[in-house]
Structures are given as C-alpha cells and as structure tokens.
C-alpha positions in Angstrom: 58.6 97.1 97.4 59.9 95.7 100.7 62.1 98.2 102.0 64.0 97.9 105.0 65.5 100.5 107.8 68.5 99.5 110.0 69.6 100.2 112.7 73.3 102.1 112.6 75.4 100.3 114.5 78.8 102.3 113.4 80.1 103.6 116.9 78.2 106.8 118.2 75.6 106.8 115.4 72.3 107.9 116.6 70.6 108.9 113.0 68.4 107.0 111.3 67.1 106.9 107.5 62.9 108.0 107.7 61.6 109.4 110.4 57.4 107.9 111.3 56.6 110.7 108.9 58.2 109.7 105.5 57.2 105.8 106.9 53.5 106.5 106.9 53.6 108.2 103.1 55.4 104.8 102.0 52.7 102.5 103.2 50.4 104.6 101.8 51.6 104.4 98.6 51.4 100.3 99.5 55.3 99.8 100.4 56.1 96.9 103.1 58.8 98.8 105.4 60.7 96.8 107.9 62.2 98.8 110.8 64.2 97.5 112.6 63.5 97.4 116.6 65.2 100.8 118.5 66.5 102.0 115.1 65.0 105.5 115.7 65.8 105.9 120.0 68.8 107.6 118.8 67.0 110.7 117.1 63.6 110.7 119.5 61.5 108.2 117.5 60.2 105.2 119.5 59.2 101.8 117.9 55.4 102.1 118.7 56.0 106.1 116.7 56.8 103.5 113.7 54.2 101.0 114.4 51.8 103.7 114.4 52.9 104.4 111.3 52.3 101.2 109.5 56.0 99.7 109.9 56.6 96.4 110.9 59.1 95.9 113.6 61.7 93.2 112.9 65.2 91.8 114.4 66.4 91.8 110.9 65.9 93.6 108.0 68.3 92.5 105.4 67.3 89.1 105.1 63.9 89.8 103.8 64.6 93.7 102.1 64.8 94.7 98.8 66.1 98.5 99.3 67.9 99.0 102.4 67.7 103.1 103.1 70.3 104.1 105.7 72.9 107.0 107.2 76.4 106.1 107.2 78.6 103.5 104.8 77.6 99.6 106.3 80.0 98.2 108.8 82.0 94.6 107.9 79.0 92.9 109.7 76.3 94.6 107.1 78.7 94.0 104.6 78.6 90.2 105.2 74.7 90.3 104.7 74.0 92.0 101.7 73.0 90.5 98.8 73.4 90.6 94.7 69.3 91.3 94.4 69.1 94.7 96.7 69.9 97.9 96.7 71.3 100.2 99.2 70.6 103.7 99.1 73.2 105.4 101.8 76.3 107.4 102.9 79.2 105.3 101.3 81.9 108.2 101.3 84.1 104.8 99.5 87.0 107.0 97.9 89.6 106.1 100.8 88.1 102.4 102.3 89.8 100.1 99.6 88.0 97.7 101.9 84.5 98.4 101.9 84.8 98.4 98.4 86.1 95.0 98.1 82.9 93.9 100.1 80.3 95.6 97.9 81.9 94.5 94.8 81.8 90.6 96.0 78.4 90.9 97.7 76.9 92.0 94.1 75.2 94.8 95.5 73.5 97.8 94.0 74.6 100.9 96.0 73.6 104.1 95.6 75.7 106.7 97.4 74.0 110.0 99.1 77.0 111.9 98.4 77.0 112.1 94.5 73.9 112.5 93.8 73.3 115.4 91.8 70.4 118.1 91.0 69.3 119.7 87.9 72.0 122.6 88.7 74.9 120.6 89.5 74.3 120.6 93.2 75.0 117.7 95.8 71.5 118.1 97.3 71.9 114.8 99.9 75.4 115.9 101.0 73.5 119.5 101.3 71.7 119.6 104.9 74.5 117.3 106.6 77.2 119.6 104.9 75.2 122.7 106.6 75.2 120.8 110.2 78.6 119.3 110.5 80.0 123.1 109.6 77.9 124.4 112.2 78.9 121.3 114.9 82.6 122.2 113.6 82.2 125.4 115.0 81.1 124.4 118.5 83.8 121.9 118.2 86.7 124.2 117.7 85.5 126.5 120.6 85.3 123.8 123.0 88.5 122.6 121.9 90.1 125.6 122.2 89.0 125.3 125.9 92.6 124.8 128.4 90.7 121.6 129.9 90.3 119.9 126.3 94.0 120.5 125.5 93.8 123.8 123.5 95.3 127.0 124.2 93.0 128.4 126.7 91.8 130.6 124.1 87.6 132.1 123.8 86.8 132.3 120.3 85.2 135.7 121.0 88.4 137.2 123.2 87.2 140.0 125.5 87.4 143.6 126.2 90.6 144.8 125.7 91.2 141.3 124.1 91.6 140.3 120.6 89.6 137.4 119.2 90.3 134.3 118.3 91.8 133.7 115.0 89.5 130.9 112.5 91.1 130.0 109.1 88.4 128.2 107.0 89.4 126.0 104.2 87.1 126.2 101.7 84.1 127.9 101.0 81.2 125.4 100.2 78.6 124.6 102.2 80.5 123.0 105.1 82.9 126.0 105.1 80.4 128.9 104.7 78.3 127.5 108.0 81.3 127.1 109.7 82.5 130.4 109.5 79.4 132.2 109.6 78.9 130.5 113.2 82.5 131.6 114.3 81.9 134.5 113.3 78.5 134.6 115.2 80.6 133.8 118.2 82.8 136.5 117.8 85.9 135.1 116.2 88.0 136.6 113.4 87.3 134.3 110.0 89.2 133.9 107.1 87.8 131.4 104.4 90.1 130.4 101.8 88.5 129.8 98.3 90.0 128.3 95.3 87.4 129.5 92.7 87.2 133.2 92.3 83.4 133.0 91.5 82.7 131.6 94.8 84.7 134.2 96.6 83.1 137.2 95.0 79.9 135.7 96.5 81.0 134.7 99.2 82.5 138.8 100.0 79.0 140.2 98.1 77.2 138.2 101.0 79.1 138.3 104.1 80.8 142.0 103.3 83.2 142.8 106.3 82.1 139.8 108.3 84.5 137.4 106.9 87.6 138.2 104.7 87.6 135.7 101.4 91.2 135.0 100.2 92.5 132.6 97.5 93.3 129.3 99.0 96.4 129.1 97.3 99.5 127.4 99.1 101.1 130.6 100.0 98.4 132.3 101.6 97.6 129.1 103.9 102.1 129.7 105.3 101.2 133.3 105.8 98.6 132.5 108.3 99.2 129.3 110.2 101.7 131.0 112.8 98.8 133.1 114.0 95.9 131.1 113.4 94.1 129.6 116.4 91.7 127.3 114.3 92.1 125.3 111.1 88.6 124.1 110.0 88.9 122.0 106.7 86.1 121.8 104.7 87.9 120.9 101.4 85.2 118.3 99.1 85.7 117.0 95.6 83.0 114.9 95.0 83.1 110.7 95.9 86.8 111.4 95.7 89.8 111.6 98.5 89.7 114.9 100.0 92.7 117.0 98.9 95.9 117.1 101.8 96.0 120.6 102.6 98.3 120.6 105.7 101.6 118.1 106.3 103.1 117.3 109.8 105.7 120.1 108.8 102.9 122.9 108.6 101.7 121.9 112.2 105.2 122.1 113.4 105.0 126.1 112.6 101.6 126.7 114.0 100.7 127.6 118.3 100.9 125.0 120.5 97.2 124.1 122.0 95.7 125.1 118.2 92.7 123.9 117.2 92.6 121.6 113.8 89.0 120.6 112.8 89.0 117.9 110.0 85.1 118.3 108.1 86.3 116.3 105.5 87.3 113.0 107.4 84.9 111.2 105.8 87.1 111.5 102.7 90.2 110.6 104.4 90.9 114.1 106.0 92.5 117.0 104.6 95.6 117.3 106.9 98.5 114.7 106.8 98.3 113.9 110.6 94.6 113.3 110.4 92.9 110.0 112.0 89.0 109.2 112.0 87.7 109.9 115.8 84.6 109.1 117.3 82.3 111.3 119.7 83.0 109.8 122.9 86.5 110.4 122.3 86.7 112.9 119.7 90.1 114.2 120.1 94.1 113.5 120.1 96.9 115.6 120.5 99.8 115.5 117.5 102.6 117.4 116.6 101.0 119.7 119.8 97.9 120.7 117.9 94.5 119.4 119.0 92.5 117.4 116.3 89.5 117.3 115.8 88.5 114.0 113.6 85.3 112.6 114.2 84.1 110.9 111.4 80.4 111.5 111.5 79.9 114.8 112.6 75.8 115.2 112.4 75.8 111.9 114.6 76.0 114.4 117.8 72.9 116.1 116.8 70.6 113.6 115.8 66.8 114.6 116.1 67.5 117.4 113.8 70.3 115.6 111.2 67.5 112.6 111.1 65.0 115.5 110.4 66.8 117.2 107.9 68.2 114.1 105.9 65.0 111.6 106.3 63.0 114.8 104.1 65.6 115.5 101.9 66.5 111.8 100.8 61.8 110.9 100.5 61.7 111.7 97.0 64.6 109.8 95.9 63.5 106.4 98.2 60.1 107.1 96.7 61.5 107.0 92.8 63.4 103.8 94.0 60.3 101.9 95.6 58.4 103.2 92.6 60.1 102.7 89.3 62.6 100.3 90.3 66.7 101.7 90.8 67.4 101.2 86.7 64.2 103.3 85.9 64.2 105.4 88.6 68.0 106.2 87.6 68.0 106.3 83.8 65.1 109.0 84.1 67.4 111.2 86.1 70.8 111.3 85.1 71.5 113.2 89.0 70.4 110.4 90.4 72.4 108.3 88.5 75.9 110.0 89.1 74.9 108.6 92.8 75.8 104.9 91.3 78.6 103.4 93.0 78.7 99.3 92.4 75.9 97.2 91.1 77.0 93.4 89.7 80.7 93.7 91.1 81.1 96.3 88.9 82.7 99.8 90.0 80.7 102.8 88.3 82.0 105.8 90.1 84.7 107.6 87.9 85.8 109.3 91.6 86.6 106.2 93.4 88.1 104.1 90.2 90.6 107.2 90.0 91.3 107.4 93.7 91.8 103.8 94.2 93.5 103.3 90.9 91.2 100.1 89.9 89.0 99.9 86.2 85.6 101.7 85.6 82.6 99.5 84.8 80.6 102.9 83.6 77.0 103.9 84.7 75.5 103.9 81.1 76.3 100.1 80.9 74.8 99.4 84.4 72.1 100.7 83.9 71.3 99.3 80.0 72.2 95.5 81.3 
C-alpha cells in the first residue's frame, strides 16, 4: 500500500504520525511510504532519519497516497485534497466542527478517527498516551498560569511555610484527570477530582488514599468549591461526542479573580461556557477575570515524546490497514471499527450524528458495501 505522512500544518503543531522507526518496519513488510519533506523537524526526526529508513521524501503526499496516517483533524487546505479512494487514519475530534464534516462527507473520504477506537475491554487505547500527556502539560499549565506575570493570582501551587497551598479542582477522573491531578499534587497542591461514576472513585481513593480527595461530580459539589478554588482543570470526555458544559459565565462570576481555568477537553468544544480554542504561542485570554487556558492541542508542546508515544501506539492499527485493506482490517475487529467516522459521504459515528443532529449511515452497512 502507498501510504503517505504529512506534514501538520495546523498552527503550533510539531507532531508527526511514525517516527523512522515504525517507517522502516513498513517497508519491510514492502509498503511505499511517502513523507513528506520536514514533516518530522518538529519532534527531532530529520528527513535523511526517514530516508535512511526507506521513505521517499516528497512535496506532496496526497496526490499519490492511499492511507494518509496523521496527528490532528486536516485543515480546510487538506480537506480540499482528499479524495473518495483513500483513507485517513487521524485525530478528527468532529463532534463540534459542523464544517469539517461537511468537507469529509463531500470529499468521499474514508476516515478513521484515533479517538474512538476501541480495545477488547472497552478502552480508548489511541486517545490513551495523548490523554496521559495533555493531563500532565495541564498541570504545568495551570502553575504557570497561576503566575502574577501571566494574569493569575500570584498564587504557587505548592504555597510555602506557613502558607497554605494552592487549591486544584479536577473535573473528572479518566485518564486526562487522574495525570493531572496526580502531578498537582506532586507539586504540592491541594486536589480534589470530581467523579461521576462511583466505581471509578472507589479506585480512584483505593489508589491515591489521602493524596487526592474523590468527590461525586454532581452540580452541587462543583458551587461548594468554586469560591475557593484556585484551579479548574476539565477533563470531562464522552466519546466522539461534545464535551459536557460543566461551568457557565455565572459560575466564573463567583470564583477569585486571577483563577486558573484549564479546558483539557477543548478539542470537544470545551467544558466551560466561556471557553475558546487557543493556540501555544498565545495560549491564554482573560474572561469574566479568570485566566483560560484553551489550547486546543495540548501534546503539540511536547512533541519528541507525544510523537514517541502516539507513532507506537497507533503501528499495529496502520499495519492492519496497509495489510488487509480498512474494510477487512475493520470488520475483523469490531474496536477498530467503532473508530469509523465517514466513508462514501456517509456519517457512521452514532456520537457525531447525535451531536450535530444530522442522519446515521451505520458502520455495519459501510463496511458490507
């Protein structure tokens, strides 16, 4: 199979889909991969790293690919190139861009999205190690933003003798939550996760013990804290669907001026009401007095290791693609094929039909024609 690499070219992006490693296993297995030229500078790989690997360095890589493999959702200028006869195999986070999927659907596309792929147990194991990073950069986030300089309240996460620490509220505990508080925590901050599902936050207070305090995230118990709260980190996920709004512009209104709100779940169109997508090299805005926190691919700051993480966990999956073909390689793994989004101009994610309020096409039938 041809497959082809791209570079990112949404704003601050460094990642990029295989590292020279993963490269060199598919041309073993006799797979043509285009890469295209700097594609990997961003996260430490140089074109001659991919040479040497047996890529072949090109200006352009969707005019001749059949799977396109890359990070982050395409921008309106990949949009405009893709084609009915390929796949792309990425981050499409489509639940709140009405837009983007008004361009797959007319290109014709096959997309497959990272985020909704699912293991054997139930697991999202492609959202997993970019989950695990962009709680753990949401952390350093909200202690630099605390910082008087960035607009906060002049307040250490870790206080100081004789000095209480900082305050985090955390909410949710999956896999972005859990990192995040475990490094604020680490740092010397006070942590309370909030936790809808009671399974979860027996686990949660069997693992952590006194080191973080596991409440139910119901509606009440987010009031009671928000007046003394220093941090909001929201880490709130339902799957290929619009994260849930968890603050309104009323809440902020109650909070300290110079709080920190940190929104994980941007990509999903943001749990708090005054929530807008940010970018690294300008990552904040002050609303309502309370410092945001917004940026919309968080991993992107930390790119050798995301790229390292990601390229490993998403080789077995390219490999079943360039092997078997995306209706073979999905019909044998019903995980795989909840990662479905469009193929044929046809919507097949349940999660993005219901946000958007448009007709589902259906994976079985997608797959069968």
């Amino acid at each position: 199979m041809i497959i082809g690499v791209p570079k990112e070219v949404k704003r601050q992006e460094y990642r990029v889909a295989l590292t020279p490693e993963q490269v060199g296993a598919l041309v073993q297995r006799r797979h043509t991969i285009l890469f295209e030229h700097g594609a990997g500078l961003g996260s430490g790989f140089t074109d001659e790293d991919y040479a040497a690997a047996g890529a072949q360095l090109v200006a352009d890589v969707f005019s001749q690919a059949e799977l396109i493999v890359k990070v982050k959702e395409p921008q309106a200028q990949e949009v405009a190139r893709l084609r009915a006869d390929q796949v792309l195999f990425a981050y499409l986070h489509l639940a709140p861009d009405r837009m983007l999927v008004d361009g797959l659907l007319a290109s014709g596309v096959t997309a497959i999205a990272f985020e909704t792929v699912r293991d054997q147990s139930g697991r999202l194991p492609l959202l997993f190690p970019m989950s695990e990073i962009a709680g753990r950069v949401a952390a350093q986030a909200a202690a630099y933003c605390l910082e008087r300089t960035r607009g906060g309240e002049g307040v250490l996460l870790a206080g100081a003798t004789g000095v209480p620490p900082a305050l985090v509220l955390v909410l949710g505990g999956g896999v972005v939550g859990t990192n995040a508080a475990r490094l604020c925590a680490g740092l010397g901050a006070r942590v309370i996760v909030l936790e809808a599902a009671k399974a979860r936050r027996q686990q949660l207070q069997g693992e952590y013990g006194d080191t973080l305090q596991v409440l139910d995230a119901g509606r009440d118990t987010i009031k009671a804290h928000l007046s003394d709260c220093d941090v909001i980190i929201g880490a709130a996920l339902v799957p290929g669907d619009t994260s849930p709004r968890l603050l309104s512009r009323q809440d902020l209104r109650t909070m300290r001026k110079g709080a920190v709100l940190v929104d994980v779940s941007i990509d999903q169109g943001g749990c708090f009401e005054t929530s807008r997508a940010t970018s690294h090299d300008e990552p904040t805005y002050i609303e309502e007095g309370i410092v945001h926190y917004c940026v919309a691919n968080i991993p992107g700051a930390v790119p050798r290791t995301a790229t390292a993480a990601l390229s490993r966990t998403i080789f077995p999956y390219v490999s079943a693609l360039a092997e078997r073909g995306w209706r073979d390689a999905l019909a044998a793994d019903s995980g795989f094929a909840a990662g479905l989004s469009v193929t044929g101009g046809r919507l097949c994610c349940a999660a993005v039909a219901r946000a958007q309020g448009r007709l589902l096409d259906g994976v079985v039938g997608a797959l069968r024609d």
